[in-house]
C-alpha positions as CSV (number, residue, x, y, z in Angstrom):
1,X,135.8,97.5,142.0
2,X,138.9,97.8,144.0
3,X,137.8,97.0,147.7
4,X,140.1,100.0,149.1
5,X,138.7,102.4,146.8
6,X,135.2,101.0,147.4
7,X,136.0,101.5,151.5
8,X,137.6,105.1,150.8
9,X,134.3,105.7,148.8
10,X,132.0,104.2,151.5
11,X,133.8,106.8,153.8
12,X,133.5,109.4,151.9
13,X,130.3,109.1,151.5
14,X,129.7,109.2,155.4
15,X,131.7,111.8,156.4
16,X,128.7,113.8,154.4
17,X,126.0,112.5,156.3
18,X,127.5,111.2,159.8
19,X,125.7,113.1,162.7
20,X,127.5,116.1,164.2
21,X,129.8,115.7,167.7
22,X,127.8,115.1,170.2
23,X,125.6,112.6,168.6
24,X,126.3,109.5,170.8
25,X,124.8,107.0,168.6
26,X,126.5,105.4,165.8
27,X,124.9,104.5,162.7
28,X,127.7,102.5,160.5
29,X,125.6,99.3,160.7
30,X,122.2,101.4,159.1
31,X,124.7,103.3,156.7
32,X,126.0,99.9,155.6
33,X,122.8,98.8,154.5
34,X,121.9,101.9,152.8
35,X,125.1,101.6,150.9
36,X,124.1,97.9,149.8
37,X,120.6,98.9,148.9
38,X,120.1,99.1,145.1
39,X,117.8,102.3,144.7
40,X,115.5,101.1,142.1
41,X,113.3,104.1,140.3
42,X,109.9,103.6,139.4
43,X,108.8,106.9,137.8
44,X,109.9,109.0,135.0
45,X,112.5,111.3,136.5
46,X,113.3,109.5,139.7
47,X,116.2,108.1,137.0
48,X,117.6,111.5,137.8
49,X,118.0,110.5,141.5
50,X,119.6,107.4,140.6
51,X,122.0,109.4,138.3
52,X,122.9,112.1,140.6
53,X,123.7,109.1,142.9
54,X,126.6,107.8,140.5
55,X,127.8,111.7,140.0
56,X,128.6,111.3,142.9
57,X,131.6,108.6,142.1
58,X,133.1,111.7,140.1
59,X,132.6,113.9,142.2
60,X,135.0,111.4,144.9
61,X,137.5,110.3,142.7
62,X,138.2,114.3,142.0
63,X,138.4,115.1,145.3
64,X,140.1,112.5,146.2
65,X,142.5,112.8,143.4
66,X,142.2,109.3,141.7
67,X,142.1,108.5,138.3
68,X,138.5,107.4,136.7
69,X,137.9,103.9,137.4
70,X,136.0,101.8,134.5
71,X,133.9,99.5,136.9
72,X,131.7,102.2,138.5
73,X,129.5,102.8,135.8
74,X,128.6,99.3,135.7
75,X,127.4,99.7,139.6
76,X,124.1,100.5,139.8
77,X,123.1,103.9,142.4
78,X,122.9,102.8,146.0
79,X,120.3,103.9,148.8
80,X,122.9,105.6,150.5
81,X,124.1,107.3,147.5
82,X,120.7,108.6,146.5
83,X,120.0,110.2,149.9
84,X,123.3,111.5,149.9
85,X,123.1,113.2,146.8
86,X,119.7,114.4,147.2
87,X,120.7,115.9,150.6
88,X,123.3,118.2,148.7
89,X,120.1,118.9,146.0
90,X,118.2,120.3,148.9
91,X,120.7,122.4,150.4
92,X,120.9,123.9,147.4
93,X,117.5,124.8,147.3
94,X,117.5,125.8,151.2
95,X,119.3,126.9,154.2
96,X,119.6,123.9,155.7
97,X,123.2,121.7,155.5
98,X,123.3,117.7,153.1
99,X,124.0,116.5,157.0
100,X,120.7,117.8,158.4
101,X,118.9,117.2,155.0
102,X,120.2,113.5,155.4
103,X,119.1,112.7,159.1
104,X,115.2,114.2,158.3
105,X,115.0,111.9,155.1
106,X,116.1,109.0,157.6
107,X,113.4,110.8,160.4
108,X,110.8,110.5,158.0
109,X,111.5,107.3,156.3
110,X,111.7,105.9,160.4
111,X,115.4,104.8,159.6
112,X,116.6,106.6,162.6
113,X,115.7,104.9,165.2
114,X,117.9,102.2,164.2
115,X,121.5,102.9,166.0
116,X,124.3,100.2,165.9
117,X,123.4,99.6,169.6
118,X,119.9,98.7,168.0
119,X,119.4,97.4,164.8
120,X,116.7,95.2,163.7
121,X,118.3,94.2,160.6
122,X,114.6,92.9,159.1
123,X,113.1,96.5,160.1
124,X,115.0,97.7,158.2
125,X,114.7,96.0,155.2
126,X,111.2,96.4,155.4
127,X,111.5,99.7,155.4
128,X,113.5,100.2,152.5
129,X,111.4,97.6,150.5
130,X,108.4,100.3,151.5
131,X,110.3,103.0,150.4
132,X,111.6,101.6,147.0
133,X,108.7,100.1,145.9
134,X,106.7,102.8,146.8
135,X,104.0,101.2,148.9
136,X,103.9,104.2,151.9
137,X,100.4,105.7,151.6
138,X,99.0,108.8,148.9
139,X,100.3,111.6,151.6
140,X,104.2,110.6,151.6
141,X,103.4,109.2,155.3
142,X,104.3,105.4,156.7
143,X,107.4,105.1,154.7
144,X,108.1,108.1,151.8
145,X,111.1,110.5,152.1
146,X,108.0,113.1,152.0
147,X,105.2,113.1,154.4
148,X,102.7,115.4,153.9
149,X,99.8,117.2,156.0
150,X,97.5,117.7,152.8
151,X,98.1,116.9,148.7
152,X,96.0,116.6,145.9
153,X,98.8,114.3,144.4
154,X,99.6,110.5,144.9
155,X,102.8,111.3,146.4
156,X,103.4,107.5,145.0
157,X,103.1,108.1,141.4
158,X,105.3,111.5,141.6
159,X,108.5,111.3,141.4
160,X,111.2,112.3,144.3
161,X,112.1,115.8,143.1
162,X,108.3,117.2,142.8
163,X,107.7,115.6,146.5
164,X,110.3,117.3,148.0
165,X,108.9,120.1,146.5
166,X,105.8,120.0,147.9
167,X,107.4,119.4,151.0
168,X,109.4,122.7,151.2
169,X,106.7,124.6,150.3
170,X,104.1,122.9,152.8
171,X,106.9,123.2,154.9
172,X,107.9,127.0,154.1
173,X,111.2,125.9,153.7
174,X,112.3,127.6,150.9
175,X,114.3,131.0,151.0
């Protein structure tokens, strides 16, 4: 892939998520992982996440205007990309914006905390490799997207979409 378009894409892409004015902190060093994270799906319709995360690509180059390029299928769905397009998934579904969607997924996966004026690079990673391989505990808590106070569900065997929807609902999110 062209490295302009891939750095236009990148930017895109955070200009979704980047915390509001006001924010102090920057997070281009914790973006830049996510971005070079494969997200890898383990159950049945998590393959849904990954492909909203390359709709997104279309999504970009018709914004922006540029003619389909043939490489980006090829690319497998990033981290980054996931989040982002899940984010716009659960606005949909509430009242709340993709930007505040975005920085609670990165609360409750503990991603957060790590600002480019403090980035453990190996945290992070491990964090990730939690999150991806699904190896937080049955509730959602110490590492899912979807912590829960009470479920009857192995949050780890159930894929992304049916955890967040749990979560609304324990959450009395939904309007």
């Amino acid at each position: 892939m062209d490295a302009n378009l891939e750095d236009a894409y990148f930017n895109w892409l955070c200009a979704k998520v980047i915390p509001p004015p006001g924010v102090e902190d920057s997070y281009w060093e914790l973006l830049k992982i996510l971005d070079s994270t494969e997200f890898v799906w383990l159950v049945i319709g998590d393959d849904n996440r990954a492909q909203d995360g390359i709709d997104l690509r279309d999504r970009f180059l018709r914004e922006a205007v540029i003619e389909d390029n043939p490489e980006w299928p090829a690319v497998m769905c990033s981290v980054l990309e996931m989040l982002v397009a899940f984010a716009y998934k659960a606005e949909f579904q509430t009242d709340d914006s993709i930007r505040d969607w975005f920085w609670e997924f990165m609360d409750n996966l503990h991603l957060a905390l790590f600002t480019d004026d403090h980035m453990e690079y190996e945290a992070v990673e491990e964090i990730l490799y939690r999150f991806i391989w699904r190896e937080y505990r049955i509730d959602g808590t110490d590492g899912g997207m979807f912590p829960l106070r009470e479920t009857l569900n192995d949050q780890r065997k159930v894929e992304l979409w049916y955890q967040f929807s749990e979560y609304i609902l324990e959450n009395e999110r939904i309007f």
